[in-house]
KETORPA-787236 format. One record per residue (C-alpha): residue in three letters; y, z, x. Coordinates in Angstrom, 3 decimals, always signed. Example, Ala and Ser with C-alpha at 12.3 -4.5 7.8 and 13.67 -1.06 7.14 Angstrom:
> residu / Y / Z / X
> ALA / -4.500 / +7.800 / +12.300
> SER / -1.060 / +7.140 / +13.670
***
This chain:
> residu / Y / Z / X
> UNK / +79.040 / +34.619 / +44.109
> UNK / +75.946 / +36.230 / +42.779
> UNK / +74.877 / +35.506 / +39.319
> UNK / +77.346 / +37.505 / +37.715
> UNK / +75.939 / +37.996 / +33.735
> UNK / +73.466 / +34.960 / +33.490
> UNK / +70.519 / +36.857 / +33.981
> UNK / +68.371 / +34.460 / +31.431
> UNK / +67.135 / +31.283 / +30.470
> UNK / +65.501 / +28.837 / +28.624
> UNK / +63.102 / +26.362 / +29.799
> UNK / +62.957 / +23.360 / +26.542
> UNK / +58.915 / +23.249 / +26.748
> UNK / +57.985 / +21.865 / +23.465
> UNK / +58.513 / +18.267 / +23.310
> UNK / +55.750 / +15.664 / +22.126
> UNK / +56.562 / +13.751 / +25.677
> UNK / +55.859 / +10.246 / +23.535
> UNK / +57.460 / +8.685 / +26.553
> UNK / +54.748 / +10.211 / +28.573
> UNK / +51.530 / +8.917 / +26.962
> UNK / +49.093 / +8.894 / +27.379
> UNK / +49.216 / +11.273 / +30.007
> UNK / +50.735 / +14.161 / +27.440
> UNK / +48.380 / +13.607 / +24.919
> UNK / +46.276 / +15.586 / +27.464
> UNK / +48.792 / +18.129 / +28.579
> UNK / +51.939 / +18.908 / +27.341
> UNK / +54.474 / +17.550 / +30.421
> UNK / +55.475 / +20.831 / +31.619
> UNK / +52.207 / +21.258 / +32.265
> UNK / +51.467 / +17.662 / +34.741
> UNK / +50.062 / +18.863 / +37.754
> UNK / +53.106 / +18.561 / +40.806
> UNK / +51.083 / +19.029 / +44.100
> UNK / +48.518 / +20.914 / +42.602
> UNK / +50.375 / +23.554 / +40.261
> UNK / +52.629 / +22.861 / +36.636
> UNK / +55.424 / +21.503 / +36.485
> UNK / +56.588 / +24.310 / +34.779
> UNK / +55.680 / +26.499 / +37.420
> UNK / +58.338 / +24.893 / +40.489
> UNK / +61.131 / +25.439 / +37.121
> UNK / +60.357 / +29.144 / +37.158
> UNK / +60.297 / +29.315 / +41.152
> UNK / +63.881 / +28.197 / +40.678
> UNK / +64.862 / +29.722 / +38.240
> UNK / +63.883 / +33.261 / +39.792
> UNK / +64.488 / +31.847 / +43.236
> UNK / +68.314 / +31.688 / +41.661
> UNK / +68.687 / +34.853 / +40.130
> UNK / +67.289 / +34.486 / +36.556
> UNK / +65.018 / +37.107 / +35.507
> UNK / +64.513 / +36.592 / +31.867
> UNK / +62.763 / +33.104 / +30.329
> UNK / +62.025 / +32.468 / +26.828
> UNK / +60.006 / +29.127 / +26.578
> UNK / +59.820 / +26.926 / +23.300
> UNK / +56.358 / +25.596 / +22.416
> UNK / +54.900 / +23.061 / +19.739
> UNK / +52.931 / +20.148 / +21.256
> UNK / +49.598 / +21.582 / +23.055
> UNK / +51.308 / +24.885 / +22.067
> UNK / +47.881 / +26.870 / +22.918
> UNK / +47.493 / +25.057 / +26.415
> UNK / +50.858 / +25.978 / +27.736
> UNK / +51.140 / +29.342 / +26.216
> UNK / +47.593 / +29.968 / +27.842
> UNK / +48.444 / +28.985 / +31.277
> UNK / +51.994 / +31.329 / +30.595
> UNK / +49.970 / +34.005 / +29.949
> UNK / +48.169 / +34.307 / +32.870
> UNK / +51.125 / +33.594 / +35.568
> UNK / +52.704 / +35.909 / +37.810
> UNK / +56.193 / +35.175 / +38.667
> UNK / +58.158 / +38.579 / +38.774
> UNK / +59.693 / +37.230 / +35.947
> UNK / +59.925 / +38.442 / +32.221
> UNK / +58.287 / +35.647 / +30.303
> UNK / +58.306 / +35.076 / +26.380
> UNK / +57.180 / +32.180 / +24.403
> UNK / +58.210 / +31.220 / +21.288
> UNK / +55.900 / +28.767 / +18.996
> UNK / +57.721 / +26.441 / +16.469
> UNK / +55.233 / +25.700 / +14.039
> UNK / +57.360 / +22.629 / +13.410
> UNK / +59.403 / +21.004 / +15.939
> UNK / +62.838 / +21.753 / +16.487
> UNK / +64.422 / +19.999 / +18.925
> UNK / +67.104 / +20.554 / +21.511
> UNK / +69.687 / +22.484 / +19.557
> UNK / +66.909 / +23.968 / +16.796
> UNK / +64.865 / +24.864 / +19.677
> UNK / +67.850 / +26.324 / +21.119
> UNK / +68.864 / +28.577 / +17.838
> UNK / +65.548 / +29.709 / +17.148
> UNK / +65.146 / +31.882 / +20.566
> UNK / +68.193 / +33.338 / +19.578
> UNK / +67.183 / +36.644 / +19.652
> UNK / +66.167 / +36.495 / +22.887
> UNK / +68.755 / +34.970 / +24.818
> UNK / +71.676 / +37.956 / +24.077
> UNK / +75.073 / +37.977 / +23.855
> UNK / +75.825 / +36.258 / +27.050
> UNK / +76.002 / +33.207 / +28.529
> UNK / +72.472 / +31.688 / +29.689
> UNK / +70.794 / +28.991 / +31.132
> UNK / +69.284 / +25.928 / +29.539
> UNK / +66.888 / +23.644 / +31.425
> UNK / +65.097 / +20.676 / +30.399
> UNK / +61.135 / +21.106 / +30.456
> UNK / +60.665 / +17.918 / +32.398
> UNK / +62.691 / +17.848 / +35.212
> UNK / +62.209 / +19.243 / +38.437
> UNK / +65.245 / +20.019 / +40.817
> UNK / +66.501 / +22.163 / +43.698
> UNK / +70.144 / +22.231 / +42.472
> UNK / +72.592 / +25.584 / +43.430
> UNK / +72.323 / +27.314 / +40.251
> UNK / +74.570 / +30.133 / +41.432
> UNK / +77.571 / +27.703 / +42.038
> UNK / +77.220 / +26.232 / +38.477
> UNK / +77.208 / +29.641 / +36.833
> UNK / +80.239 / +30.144 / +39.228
> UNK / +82.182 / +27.256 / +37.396
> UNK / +81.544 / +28.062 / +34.460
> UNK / +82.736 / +31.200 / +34.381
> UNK / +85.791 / +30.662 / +36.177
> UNK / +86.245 / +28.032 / +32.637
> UNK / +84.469 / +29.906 / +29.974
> UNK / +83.365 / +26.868 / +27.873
> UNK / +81.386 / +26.578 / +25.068
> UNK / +78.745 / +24.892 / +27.448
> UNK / +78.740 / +23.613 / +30.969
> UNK / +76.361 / +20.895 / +31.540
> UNK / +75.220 / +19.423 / +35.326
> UNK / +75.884 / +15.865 / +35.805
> UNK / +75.057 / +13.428 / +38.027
> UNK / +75.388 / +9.872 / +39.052
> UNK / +72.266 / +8.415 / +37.936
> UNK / +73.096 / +4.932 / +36.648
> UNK / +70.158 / +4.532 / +34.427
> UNK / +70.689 / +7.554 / +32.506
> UNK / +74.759 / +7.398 / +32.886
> UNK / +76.007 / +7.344 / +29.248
> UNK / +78.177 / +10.361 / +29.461
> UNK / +81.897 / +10.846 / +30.127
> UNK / +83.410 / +13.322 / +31.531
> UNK / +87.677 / +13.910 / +32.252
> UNK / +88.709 / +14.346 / +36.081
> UNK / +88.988 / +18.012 / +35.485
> UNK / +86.395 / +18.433 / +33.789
> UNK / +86.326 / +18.447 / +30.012
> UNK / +83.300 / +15.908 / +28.565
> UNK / +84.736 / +13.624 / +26.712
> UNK / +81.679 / +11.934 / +24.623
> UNK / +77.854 / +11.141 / +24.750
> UNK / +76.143 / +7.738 / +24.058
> UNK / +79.045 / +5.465 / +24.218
> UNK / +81.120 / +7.896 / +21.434
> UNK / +84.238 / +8.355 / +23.569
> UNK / +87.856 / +7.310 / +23.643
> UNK / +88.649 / +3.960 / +25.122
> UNK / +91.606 / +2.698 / +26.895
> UNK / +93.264 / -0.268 / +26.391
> UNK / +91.946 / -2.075 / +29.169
> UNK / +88.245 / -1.341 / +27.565
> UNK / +87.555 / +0.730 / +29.806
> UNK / +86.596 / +4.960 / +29.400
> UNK / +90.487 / +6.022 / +28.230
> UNK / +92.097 / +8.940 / +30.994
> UNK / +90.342 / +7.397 / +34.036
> UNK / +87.092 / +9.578 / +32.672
> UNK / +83.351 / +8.832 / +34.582
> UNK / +80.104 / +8.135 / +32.973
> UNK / +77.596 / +10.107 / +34.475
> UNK / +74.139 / +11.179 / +33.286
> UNK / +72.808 / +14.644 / +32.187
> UNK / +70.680 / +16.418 / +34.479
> UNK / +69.220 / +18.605 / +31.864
> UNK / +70.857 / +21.914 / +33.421
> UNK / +73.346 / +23.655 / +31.516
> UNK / +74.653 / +26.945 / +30.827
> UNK / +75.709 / +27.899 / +26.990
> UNK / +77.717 / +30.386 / +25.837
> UNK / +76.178 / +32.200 / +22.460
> UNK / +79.486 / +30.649 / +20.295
> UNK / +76.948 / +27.699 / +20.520
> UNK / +74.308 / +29.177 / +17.818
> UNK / +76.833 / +28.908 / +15.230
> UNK / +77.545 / +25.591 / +15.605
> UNK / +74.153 / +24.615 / +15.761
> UNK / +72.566 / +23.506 / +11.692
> UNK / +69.112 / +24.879 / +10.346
> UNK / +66.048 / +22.981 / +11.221
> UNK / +65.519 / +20.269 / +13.189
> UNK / +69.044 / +19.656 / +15.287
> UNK / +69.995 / +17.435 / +18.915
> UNK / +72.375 / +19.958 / +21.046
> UNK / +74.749 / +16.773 / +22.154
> UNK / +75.157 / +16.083 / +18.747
> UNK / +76.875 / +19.503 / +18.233
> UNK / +78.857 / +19.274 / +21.592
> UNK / +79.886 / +15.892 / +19.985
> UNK / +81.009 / +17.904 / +16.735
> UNK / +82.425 / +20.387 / +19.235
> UNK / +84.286 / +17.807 / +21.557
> UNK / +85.864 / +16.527 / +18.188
> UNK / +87.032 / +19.695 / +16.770
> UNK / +88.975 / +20.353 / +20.301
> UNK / +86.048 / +22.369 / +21.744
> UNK / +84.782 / +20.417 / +23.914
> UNK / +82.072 / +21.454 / +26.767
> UNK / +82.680 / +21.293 / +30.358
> UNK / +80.979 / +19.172 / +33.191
> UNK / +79.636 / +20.566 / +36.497
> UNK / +79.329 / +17.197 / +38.655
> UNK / +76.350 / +17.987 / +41.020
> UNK / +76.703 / +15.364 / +44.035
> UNK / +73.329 / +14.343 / +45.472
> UNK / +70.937 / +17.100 / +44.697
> UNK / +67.572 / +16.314 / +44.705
> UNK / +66.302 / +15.412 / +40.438
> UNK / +63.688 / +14.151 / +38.700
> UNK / +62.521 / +13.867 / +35.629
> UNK / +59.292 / +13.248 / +34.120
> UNK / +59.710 / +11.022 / +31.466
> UNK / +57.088 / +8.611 / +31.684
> UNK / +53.607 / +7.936 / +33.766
> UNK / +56.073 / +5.710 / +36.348
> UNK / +58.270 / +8.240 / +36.684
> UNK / +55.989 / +10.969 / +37.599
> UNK / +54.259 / +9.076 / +40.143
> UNK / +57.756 / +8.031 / +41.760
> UNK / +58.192 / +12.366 / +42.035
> UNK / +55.266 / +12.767 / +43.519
> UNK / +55.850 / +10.102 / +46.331
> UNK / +59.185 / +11.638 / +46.660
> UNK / +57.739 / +14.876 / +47.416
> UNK / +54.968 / +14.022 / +49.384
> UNK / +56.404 / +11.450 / +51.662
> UNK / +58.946 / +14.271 / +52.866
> UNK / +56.055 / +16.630 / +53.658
> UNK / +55.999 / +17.828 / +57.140
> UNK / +51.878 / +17.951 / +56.383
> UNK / +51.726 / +14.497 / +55.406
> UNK / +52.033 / +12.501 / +52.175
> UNK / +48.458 / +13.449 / +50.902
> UNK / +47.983 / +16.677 / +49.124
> UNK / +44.537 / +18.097 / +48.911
> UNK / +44.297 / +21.269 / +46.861
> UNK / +41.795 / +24.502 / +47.858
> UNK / +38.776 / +23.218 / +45.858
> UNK / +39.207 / +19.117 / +45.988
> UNK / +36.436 / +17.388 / +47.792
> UNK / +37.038 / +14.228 / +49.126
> UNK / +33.922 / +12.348 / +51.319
> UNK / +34.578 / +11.862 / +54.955
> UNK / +33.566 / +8.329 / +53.879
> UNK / +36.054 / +7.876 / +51.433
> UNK / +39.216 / +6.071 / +52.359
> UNK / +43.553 / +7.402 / +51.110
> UNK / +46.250 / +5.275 / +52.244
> UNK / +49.749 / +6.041 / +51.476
> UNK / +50.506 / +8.866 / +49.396
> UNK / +47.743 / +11.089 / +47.369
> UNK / +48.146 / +14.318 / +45.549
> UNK / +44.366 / +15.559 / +44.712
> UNK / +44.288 / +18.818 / +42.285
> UNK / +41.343 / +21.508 / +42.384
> UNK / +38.061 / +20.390 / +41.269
> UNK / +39.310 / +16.383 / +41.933
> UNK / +36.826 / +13.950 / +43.906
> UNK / +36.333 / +11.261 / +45.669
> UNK / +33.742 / +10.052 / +46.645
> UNK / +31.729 / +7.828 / +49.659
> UNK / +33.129 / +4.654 / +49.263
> UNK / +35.882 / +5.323 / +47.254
> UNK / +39.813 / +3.956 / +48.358
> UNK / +42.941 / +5.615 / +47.175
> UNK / +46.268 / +4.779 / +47.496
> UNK / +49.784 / +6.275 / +45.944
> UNK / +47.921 / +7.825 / +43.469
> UNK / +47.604 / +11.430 / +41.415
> UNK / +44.551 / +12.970 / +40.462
> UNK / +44.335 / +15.647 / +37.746
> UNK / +41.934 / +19.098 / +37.777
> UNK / +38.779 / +17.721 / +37.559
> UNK / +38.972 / +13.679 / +38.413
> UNK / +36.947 / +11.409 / +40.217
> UNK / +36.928 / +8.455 / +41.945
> UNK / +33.487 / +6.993 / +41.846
> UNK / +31.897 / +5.184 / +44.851
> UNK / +33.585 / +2.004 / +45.812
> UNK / +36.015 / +2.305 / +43.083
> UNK / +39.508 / +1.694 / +44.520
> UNK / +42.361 / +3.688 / +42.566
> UNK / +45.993 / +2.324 / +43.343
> UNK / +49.520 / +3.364 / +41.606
> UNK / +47.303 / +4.974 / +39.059
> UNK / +46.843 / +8.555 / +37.529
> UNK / +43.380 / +10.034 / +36.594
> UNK / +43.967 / +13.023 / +33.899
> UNK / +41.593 / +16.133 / +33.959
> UNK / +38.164 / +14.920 / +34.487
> UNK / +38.779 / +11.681 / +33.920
> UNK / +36.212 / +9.292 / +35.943
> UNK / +37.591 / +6.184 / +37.516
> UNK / +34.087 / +3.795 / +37.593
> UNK / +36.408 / +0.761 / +38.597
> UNK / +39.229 / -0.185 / +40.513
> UNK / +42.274 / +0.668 / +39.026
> UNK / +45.784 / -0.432 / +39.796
> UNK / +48.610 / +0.799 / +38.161
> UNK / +46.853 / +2.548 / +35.537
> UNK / +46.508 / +5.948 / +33.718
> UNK / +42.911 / +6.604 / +32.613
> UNK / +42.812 / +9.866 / +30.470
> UNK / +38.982 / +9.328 / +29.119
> UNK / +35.678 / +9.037 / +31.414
> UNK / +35.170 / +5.713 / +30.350
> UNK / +38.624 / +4.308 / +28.803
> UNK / +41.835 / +3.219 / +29.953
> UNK / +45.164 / +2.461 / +29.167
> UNK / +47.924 / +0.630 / +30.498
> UNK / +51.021 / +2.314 / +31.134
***
């Protein structure tokens, strides 16, 4: 089944990604370089690559950086951003782009995640159900905290759901974990409150007043989600070490010395160096970085331009000269 209606989306872009820092203090995270291009830019791959061909993106923190590199991308898609001069959040973030998304159902994404999940098959379900929302889970037991019926219906989020008597999840329900996928229907906007809102606290409202959303349980796809400088390096080793080119990326402009040593996994953006003498192991470097001679960078991140003068090991360094442990 083709997309059938769900022609648009929205990618949730404008986050402060405190989880992130210090990395996103640089860049805001859809913007982390994933073998030398965005983040962002794999979401609207798959997005298009599924059938989307409208995307409204929220903005707020590094608003001007992300909107910039928006601006100047070429995707086949129709692109809009959408500023919040203060911060929304999921479900404010949500009602503001209201007049973009339309009177049908559309698709939410998280700005942080990247995934190759069959988009088509949950637009699929959730027409066939017509909920308020269907949202992707998955069984990802350190994010698991929400539960979901056998056929279907969610039941709660954060531990707010029914319990049996044998204290366990009442009506044999699962607790799985959000991918950050969903589709929403527009009856969602006017459940949504002004301002600053979270959008699982209005499918808890919903799930209360006998409305509840729906669950899609994706089994196995590949996920990941950029939530914190550990977590992004553990996506890029995924990615690279299943590379039929090898686990070390080298992007069209990188220079790396014939003298210089990578073991393991490396993903080097334009403009990043490393130099005679230099080691480098499991590690990401940013536009611009370089690893100086003899310094040896291991489990660590460099952020644009930043100069790594000494070894480093497990370590993001953001600044020529400082750094900061994750």
């Amino acid at each position: 089944m083709g997309m059938n209606r769900v022609t648009k989306a929205m990618i949730l872009a404008a986050g402060f990604g405190e989880r992130a820092r210090p990395l996103s203090l640089v860049r805001p995270k859809p913007l982390f370089p994933v073998l030398g291009r965005p983040l962002i830019a794999h979401s609207l791959d798959w997005l298009a690559g599924n059938g989307i061909q409208e995307v409204v993106i929220n903005t707020h923190h590094l608003a001007a950086r992300l909107e910039q590199y928006l601006a100047g991308l070429e995707t086949g898609l129709n692109i809009r951003t959408v500023r919040e001069e203060k911060i929304l959040g999921t479900g404010g973030g949500v009602r503001n782009a209201r007049p973009f998304l339309g009177p049908e159902p559309f698709v939410v994404i998280n700005g942080d995640i990247l995934t190759d999940l069959d988009l088509a098959a949950v637009v699929a379900a959730h027409l066939a159900h017509r909920p308020p929302a269907t949202l992707v889970l998955h069984d990802c037991p350190r994010f698991n905290n929400v539960a979901v019926a056998p056929d279907g219906p969610i039941r709660g989020f954060r531990g707010r759901w029914p319990m049996g008597t044998d204290g366990r999840p009442a009506g044999r329900a699962r607790i799985l974990a959000f991918t950050g996928v969903q589709i929403v229907e527009p009856e969602v906007f006017g459940r949504i409150p002004e301002g600053f809102s979270d959008l699982i606290e209005t499918y808890q409202e919903m799930i209360g007043d006998g409305r509840p959303p729906r669950a899609y349980v994706a089994d196995g796809p590949a996920w990941r989600e950029v939530g914190t400088p550990a977590s992004y390096l553990e996506l890029q080793a995924e990615l690279l070490k299943g590379r039929p080119e090898g686990p070390v990326f080298v992007a069209p402009g990188a220079r790396v010395s014939s003298r210089a040593v990578i073991e393991g996994w490396a993903s080097l953006s334009e403009g990043a160096v490393v130099e005679p003498g230099a080691y480098i192991k499991d590690a990401v470097l940013w536009p611009g970085a370089r690893a100086a001679a003899g310094a040896r960078v291991i489990g660590s991140v460099l952020a644009d331009g930043a100069a790594a003068r000494r070894d480093l090991v497990g370590e993001v360094l953001v600044e020529a000269e400082e750094s900061k442990k994750e």
